[in-house]
C-alpha positions in Angstrom: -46.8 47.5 -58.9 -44.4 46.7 -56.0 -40.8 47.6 -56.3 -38.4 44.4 -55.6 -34.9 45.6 -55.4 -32.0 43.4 -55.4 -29.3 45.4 -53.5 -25.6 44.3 -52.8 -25.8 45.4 -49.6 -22.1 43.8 -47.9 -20.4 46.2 -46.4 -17.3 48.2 -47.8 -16.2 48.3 -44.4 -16.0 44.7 -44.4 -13.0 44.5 -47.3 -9.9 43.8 -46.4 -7.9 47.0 -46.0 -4.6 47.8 -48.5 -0.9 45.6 -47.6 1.8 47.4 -46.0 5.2 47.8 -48.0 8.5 48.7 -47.3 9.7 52.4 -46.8 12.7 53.7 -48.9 15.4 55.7 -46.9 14.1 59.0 -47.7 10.5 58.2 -46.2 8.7 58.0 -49.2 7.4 54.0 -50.2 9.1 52.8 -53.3 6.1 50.5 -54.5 3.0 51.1 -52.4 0.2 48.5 -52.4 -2.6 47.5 -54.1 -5.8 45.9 -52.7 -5.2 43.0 -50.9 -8.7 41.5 -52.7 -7.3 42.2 -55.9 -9.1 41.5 -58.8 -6.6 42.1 -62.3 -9.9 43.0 -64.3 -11.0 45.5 -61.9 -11.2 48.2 -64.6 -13.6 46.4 -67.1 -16.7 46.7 -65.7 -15.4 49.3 -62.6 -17.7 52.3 -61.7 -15.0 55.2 -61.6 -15.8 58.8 -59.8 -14.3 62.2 -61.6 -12.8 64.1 -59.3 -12.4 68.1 -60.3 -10.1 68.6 -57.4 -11.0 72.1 -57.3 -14.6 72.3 -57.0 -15.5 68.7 -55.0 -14.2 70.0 -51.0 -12.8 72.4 -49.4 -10.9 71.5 -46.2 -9.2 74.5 -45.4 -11.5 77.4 -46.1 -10.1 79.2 -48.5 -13.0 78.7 -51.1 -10.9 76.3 -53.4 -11.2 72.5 -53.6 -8.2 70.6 -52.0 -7.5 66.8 -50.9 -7.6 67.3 -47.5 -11.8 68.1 -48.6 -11.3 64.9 -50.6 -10.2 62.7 -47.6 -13.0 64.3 -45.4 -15.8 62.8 -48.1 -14.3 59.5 -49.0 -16.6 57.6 -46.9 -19.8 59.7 -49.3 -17.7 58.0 -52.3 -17.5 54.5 -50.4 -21.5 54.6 -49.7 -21.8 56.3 -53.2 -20.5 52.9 -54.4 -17.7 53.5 -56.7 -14.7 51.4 -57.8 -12.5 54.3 -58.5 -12.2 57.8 -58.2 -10.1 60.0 -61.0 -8.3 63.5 -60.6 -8.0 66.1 -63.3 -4.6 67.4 -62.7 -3.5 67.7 -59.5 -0.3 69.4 -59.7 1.4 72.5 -59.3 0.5 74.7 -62.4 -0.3 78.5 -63.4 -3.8 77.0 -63.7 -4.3 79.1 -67.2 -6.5 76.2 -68.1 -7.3 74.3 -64.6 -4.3 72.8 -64.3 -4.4 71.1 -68.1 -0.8 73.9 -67.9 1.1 71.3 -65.6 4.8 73.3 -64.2 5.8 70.1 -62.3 4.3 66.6 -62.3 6.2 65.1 -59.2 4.3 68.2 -56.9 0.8 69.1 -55.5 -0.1 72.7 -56.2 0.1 74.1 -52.8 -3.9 75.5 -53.6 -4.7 71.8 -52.9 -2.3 70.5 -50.6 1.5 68.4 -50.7 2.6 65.2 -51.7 2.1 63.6 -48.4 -1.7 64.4 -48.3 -1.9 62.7 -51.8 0.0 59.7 -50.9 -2.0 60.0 -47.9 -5.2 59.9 -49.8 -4.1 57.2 -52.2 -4.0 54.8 -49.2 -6.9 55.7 -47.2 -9.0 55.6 -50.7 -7.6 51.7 -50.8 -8.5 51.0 -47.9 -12.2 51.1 -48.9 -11.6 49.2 -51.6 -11.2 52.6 -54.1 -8.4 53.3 -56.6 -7.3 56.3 -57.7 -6.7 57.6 -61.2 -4.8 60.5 -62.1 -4.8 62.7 -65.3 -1.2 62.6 -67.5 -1.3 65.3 -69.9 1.5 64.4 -72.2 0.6 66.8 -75.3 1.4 70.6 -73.5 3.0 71.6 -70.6 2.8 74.8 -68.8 4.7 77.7 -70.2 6.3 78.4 -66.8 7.9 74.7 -66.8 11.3 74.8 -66.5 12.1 73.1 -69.8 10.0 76.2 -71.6 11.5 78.9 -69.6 14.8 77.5 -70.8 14.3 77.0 -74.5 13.0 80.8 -74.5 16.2 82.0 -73.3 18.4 79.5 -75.1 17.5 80.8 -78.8 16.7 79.9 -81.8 18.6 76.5 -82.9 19.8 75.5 -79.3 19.2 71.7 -78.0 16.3 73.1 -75.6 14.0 74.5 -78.3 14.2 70.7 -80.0 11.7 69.9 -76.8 9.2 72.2 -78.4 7.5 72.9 -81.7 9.6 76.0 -82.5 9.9 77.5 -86.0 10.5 80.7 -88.3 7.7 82.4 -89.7 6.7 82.8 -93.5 7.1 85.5 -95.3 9.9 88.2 -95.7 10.1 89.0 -92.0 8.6 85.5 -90.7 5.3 87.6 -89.6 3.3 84.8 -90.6 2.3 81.9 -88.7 4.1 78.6 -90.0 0.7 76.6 -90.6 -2.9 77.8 -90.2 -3.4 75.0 -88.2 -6.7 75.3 -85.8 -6.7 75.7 -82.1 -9.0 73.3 -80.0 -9.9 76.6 -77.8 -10.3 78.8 -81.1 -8.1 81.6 -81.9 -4.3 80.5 -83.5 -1.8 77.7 -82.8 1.1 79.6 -82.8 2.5 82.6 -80.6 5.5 84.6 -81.6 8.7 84.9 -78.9 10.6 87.9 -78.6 14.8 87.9 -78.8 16.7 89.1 -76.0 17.4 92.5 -78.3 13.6 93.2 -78.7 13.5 91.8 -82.3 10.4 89.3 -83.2 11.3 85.8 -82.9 10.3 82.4 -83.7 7.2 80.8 -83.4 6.1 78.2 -81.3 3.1 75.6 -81.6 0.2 75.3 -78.8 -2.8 73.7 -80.0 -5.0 75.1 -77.0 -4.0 78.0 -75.4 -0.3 80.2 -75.6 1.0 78.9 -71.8 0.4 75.4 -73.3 3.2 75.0 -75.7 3.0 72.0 -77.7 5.9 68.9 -76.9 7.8 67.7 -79.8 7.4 63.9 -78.8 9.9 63.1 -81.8 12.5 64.4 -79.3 13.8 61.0 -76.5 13.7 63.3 -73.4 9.9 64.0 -73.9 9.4 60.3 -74.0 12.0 59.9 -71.2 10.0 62.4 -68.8 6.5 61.1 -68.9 7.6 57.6 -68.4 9.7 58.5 -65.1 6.0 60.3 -64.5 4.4 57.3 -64.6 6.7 55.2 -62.6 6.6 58.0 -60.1 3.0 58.0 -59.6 2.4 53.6 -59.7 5.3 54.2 -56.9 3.3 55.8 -54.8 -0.2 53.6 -55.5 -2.3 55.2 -58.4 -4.1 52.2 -60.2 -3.8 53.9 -63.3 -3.6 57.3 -65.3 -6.2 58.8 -67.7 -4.3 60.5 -70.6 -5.5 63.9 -71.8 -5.8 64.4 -75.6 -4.5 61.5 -76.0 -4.3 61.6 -80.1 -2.9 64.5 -80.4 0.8 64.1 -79.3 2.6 63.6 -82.4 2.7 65.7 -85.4 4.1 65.7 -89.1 7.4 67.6 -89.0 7.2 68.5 -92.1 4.1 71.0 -90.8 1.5 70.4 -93.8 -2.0 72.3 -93.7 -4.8 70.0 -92.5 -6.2 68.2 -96.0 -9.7 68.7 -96.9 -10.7 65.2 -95.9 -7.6 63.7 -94.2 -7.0 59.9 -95.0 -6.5 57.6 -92.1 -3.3 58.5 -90.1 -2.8 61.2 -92.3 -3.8 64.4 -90.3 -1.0 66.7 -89.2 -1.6 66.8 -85.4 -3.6 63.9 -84.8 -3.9 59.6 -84.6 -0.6 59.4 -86.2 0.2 56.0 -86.8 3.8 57.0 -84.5 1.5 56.9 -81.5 0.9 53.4 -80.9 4.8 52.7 -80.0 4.5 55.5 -77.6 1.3 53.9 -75.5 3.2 50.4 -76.6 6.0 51.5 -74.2 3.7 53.0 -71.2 1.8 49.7 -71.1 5.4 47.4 -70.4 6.1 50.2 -67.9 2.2 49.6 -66.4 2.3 46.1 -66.6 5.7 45.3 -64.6 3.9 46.8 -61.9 1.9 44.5 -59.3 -2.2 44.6 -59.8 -3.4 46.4 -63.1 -2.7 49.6 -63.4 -4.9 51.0 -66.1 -4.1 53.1 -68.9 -7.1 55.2 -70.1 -7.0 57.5 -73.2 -9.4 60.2 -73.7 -9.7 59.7 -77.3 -12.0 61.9 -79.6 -12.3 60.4 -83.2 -14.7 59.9 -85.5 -13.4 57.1 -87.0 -14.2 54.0 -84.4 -12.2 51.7 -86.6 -9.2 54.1 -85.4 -10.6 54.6 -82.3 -10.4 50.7 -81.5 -7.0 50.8 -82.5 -5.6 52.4 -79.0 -7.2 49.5 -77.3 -5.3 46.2 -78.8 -3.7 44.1 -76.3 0.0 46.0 -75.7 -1.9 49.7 -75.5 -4.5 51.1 -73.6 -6.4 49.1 -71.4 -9.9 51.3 -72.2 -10.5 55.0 -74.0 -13.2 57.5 -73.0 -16.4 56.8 -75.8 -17.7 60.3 -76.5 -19.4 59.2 -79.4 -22.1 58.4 -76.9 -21.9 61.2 -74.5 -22.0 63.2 -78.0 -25.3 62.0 -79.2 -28.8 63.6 -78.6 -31.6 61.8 -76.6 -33.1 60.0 -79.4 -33.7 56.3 -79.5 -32.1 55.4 -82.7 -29.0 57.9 -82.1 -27.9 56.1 -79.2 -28.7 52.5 -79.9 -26.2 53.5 -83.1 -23.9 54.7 -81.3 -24.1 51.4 -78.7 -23.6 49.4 -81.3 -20.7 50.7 -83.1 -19.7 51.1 -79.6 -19.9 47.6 -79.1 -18.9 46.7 -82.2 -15.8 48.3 -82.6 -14.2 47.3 -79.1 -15.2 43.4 -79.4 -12.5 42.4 -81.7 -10.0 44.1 -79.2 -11.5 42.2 -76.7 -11.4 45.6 -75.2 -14.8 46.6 -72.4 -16.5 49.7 -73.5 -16.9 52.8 -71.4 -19.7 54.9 -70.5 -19.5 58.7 -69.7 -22.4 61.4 -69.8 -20.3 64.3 -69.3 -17.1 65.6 -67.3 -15.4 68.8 -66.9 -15.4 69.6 -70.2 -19.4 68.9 -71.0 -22.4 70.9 -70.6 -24.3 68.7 -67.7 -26.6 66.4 -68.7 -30.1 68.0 -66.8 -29.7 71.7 -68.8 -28.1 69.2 -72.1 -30.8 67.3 -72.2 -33.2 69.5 -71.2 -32.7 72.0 -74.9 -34.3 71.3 -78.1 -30.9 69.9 -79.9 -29.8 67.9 -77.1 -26.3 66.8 -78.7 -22.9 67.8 -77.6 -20.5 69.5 -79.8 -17.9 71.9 -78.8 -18.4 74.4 -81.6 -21.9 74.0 -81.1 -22.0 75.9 -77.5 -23.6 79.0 -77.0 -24.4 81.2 -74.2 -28.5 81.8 -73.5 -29.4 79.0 -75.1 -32.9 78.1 -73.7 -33.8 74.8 -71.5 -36.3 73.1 -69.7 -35.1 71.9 -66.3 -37.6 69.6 -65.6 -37.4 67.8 -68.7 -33.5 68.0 -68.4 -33.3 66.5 -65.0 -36.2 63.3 -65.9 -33.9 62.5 -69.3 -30.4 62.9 -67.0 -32.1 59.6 -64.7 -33.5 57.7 -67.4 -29.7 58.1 -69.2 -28.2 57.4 -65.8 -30.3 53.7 -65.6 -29.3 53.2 -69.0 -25.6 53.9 -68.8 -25.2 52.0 -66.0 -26.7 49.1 -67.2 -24.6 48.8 -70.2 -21.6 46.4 -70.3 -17.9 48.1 -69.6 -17.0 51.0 -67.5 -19.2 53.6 -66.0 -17.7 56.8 -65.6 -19.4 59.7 -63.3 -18.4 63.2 -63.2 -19.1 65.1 -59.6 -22.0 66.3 -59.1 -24.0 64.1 -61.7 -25.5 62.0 -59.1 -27.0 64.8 -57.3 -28.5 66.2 -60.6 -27.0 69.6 -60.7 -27.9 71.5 -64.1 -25.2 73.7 -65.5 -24.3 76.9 -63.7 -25.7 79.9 -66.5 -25.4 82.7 -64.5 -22.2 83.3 -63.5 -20.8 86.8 -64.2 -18.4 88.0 -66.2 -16.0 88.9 -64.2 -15.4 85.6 -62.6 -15.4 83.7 -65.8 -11.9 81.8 -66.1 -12.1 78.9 -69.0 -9.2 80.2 -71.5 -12.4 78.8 -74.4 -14.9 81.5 -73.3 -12.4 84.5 -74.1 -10.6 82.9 -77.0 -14.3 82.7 -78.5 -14.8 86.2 -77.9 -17.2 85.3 -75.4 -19.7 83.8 -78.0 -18.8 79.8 -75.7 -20.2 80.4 -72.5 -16.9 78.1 -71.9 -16.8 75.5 -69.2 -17.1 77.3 -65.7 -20.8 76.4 -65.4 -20.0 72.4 -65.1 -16.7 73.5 -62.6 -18.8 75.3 -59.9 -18.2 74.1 -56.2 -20.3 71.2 -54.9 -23.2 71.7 -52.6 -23.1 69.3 -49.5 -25.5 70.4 -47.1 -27.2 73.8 -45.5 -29.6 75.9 -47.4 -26.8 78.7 -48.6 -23.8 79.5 -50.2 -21.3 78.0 -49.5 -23.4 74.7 -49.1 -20.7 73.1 -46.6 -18.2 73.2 -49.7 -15.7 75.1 -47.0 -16.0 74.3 -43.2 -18.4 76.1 -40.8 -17.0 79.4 -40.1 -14.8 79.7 -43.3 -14.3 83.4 -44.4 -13.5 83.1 -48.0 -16.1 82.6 -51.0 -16.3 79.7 -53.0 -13.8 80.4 -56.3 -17.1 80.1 -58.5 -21.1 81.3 -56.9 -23.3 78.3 -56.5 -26.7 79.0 -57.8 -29.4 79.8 -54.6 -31.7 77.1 -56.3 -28.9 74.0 -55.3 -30.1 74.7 -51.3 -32.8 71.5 -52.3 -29.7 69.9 -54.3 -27.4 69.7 -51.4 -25.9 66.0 -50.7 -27.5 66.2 -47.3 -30.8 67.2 -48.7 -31.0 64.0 -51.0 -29.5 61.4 -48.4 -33.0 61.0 -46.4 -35.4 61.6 -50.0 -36.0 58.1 -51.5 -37.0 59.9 -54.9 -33.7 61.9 -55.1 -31.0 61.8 -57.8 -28.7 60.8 -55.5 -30.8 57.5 -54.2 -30.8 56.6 -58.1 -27.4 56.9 -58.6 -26.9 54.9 -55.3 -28.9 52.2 -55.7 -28.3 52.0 -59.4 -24.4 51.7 -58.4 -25.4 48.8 -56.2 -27.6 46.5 -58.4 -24.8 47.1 -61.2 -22.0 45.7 -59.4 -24.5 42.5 -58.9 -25.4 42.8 -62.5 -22.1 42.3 -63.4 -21.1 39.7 -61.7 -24.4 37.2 -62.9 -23.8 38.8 -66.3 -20.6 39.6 -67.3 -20.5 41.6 -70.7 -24.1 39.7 -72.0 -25.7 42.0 -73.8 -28.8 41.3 -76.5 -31.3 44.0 -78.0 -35.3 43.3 -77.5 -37.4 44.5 -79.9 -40.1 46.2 -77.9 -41.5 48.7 -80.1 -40.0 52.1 -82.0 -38.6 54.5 -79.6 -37.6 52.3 -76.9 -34.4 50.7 -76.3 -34.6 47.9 -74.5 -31.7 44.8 -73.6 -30.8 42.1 -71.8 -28.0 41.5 -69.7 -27.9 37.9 -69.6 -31.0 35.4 -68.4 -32.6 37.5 -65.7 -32.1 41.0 -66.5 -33.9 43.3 -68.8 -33.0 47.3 -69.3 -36.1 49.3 -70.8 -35.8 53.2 -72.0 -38.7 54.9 -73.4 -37.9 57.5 -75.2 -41.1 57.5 -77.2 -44.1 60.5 -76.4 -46.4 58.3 -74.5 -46.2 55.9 -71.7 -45.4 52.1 -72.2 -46.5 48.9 -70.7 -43.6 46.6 -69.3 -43.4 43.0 -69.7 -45.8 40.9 -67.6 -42.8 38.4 -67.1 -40.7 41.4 -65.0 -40.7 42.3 -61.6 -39.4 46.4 -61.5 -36.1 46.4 -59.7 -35.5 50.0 -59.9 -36.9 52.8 -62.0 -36.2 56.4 -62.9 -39.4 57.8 -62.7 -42.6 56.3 -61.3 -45.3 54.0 -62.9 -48.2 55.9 -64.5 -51.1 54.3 -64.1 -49.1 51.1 -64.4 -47.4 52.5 -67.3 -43.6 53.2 -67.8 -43.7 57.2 -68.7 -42.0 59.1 -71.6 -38.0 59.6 -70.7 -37.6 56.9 -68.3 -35.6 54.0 -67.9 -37.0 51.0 -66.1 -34.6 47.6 -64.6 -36.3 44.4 -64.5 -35.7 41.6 -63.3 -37.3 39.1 -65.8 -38.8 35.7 -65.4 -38.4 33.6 -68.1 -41.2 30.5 -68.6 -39.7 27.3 -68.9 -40.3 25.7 -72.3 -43.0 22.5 -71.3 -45.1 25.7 -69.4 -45.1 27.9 -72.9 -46.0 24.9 -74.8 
């Protein structure tokens, strides 16, 4: 069957390039500019890019991701065809838990450059018509903040512990732990201080690791601090920040143990009903800013009732959906979860967002390719078996099928060239905080943080300039020499061509379609939709191959035809044409 594609092919180049503004005194811009072609609902249906600032580039060879990498592949991002592109933290930090333990949010960490290069960055990425997002994490700092490092050698009872979740122990001596609350990472929630005369001293609260300690957001110069963050950052140009752990912040004083089966709003250290003044507050401050400038919460509940709630009009703009992300590849698990999906956000009037994994997430080719192919964090465990080649076919059919949906699309580096999950990293080189918290029994999250691979058939894959003399901070796998960006650019049947074209066609779907969306019933293991009158989205996730509608011309598939038939794990686009009524009478 011929292939018809229907490509918006106008240039990027082409858009108008970012407004000039005003410099303050000191020689940094007050209120930078947003596209000059702005569009205020940008963010609804907006393809956005996660950067791990870390692993994308190096630019300076010294084996560790930096902006200055970041700048030198913006034009790969601009033919990539996204909207946005989002940091996990940038800033300068210990980096106990890759930079999630945040010293200073008005800094770069000097590992990946200065302030200039990012401000630097934040305008050339307008310039092609891409935002940039950057990661708040408002529930933790580091432990080497300043604020920490004073409350530790204030004392018990003094103004700067009030910042913080400190607290006596139980029992006699205060030995135990005030709650038996559990860690995200595994392992306890609270860490014991030492007084100045050796004694043992209070406790204080970190739901992941110990250099993370826990904000008390009851206290007015938390809340004072990460809104001057914010304005710092829309000064300077960022479209919008993605808020880490974003129902987590605020916690009953009173420190109760976690009920049984906790009642809406009524768990101890999360979706308190106190939260939705907070992100109340950050959206005045996002809205009395020129353009849109997004907020996006990175929301895990299980309740999508509560869920929907962070998305009314006066909070968040979107929230990550890892209900979807979470599911396995099974045809009535994910139309499920589209519909609550799409369910739950319609009332809010709020677009839905897409996501098949991120830093946190074991990739989708070695998820996809295992015999329980849902995500769960307690679920992860090293040497568990895959196929690849299954693994990679189901990672392009979900790829299609995400990107077809109405809302967001989010895509974590390194997805659209199909990398599987690093597995054999050694020990020794191993840095997530969850691996050694679980005693090693979670490989942890390394294996989805390895460097990218750009071009060349070894190590370090043009991550680091010609010539550099330092290693990559994490081994790329030999295998990723045919994985390489350069290596897919000229292969018409590469993951990277998919993700390309598929970027392309979506930004055309949306505009014919807008959020249409309708289910056709095409038969039991397929999940097939429309996006409005000429658009049809088929997945077969059935055993056997399918035939496609005689009324559809293939605009882009993830696998070819066989023998005319669409084959198992596969997503086909059509582009359907419907018979007038006189002609089907």
């Amino acid at each position: 069957m011929e292939r018809q594609l229907c490509v918006d092919v106008s240039s990027v180049a082409d858009r108008p390039t970012a407004r000039q503004t005003d410099v303050a005194p000191h020689g940094i811009p007050a209120r930078r500019p947003t596209p000059s072609n702005d569009d205020p609902l940008w963010w609804r249906s907006a393809a956005i890019y996660q950067i791990y600032p870390r692993s994308f580039a190096d630019g300076n060879g010294d084996g560790i991701g930096d902006l200055a990498g970041v700048r030198r592949h913006l034009g790969y991002l601009k033919d990539l065809g996204v909207d946005a592109i989002w940091f996990t933290p940038w800033y300068a930090s210990p980096l106990a838990d890759g930079g999630y333990d945040v010293a200073d949010y008005t800094s770069i960490d000097p590992r990946f450059g200065t302030l200039e290069e990012a401000e630097r960055l934040i305008q050339d990425a307008l310039a092609l018509g891409i935002r940039t997002i950057i990661d708040v994490v408002p529930n933790h700092i580091s432990d080497r903040h300043p604020w920490f490092q004073a409350a530790l050698a204030a004392g018990p009872g003094s103004p700067e512990r009030e910042r913080f979740w400190f607290h006596a122990g139980k029992g006699a001596d205060g030995a135990e732990m005030p709650t038996r609350w559990e860690s995200n990472f595994s392992g306890e929630t609270w860490t014991r201080t030492t007084n100045p005369d050796g004694t043992p001293g209070e406790w204080y609260l970190h739901l992941f690791t110990p250099q993370q300690p826990d904000l008390n957001w009851n206290h007015p110069d938390v809340r004072r601090m990460h809104e001057d963050v914010l304005r710092f950052w829309f000064d300077r140009g960022v479209g919008g920040v993605r808020i880490d752990s974003a129902a987590l912040l605020v916690k009953d004083d009173s420190l109760p143990e976690v009920p049984a089966t906790p009642g809406a709003g009524e768990h101890p250290t999360q979706d308190r009903d106190e939260l939705h003044d907070i992100y109340r507050g950050w959206r005045a401050i996002a809205d009395s800013y020129p353009g849109t400038r997004v907020l996006v919460g990175e929301i895990w509940l299980p309740d999508i009732d509560r869920f929907a709630k962070y998305l009314r009009a006066d909070e968040l703009h979107t929230a990550f959906n890892f209900d979807f992300l979470a599911r396995p590849w099974d045809a009535a698990e994910l139309r499920e979860s589209i519909d609550a999906t799409l369910a739950a956000h319609a009332p809010v009037d709020a677009p839905s967002t897409w996501v098949l994994s991120n830093h946190d997430v074991t990739r989708p080719v070695t998820r996809y390719g295992r015999a329980d192919s849902s995500f769960a964090f307690a679920k992860k465990r090293a040497g568990t078996p895959t196929d690849l080649a299954v693994g990679t076919r189901r990672a392009r059919a979900a790829a299609l099928l995400t990107a077809a949906l109405p809302g967001a699309l989010y895509i974590y580096q390194g997805d659209e060239l199909g990398l599987p999950e690093a597995e054999e990293i050694p020990e020794e080189l191993l840095e997530d905080p969850m691996h050694f918290r679980s005693g090693g029994v979670d490989p942890g999250r390394d294996g989805c943080r390895v460097p990218l691979p750009w071009s060349g058939t070894a190590s370090p894959f043009g991550f680091s300039p010609d010539g550099a003399r330092a290693t990559p901070w994490l081994p790329q796998p030999a295998e990723w020499a045919s994985l390489t960006v350069q290596a897919q650019q000229a292969d018409p049947s590469s993951m990277l061509w998919l993700y390309r074209q598929a970027l392309r066609m979506r930004r055309t779907l949306n505009r014919a379609s807008d959020t249409g969306f309708a289910w056709r019933d095409l038969g039991a293991g397929l999940l097939a939709f429309e996006r409005g009158s000429e658009f049809l989205s088929i997945t077969n996730l059935s055993a056997h191959g399918i035939e496609l509608p005689e009324n559809g011309g293939i605009l882009l598939s993830s696998s070819p035809l066989d023998g005319g038939l669409l084959p198992p794990d596969s997503t086909a686009w059509l582009r359907t044409q419907h018979v007038p009524p006189e002609i089907r009478a």
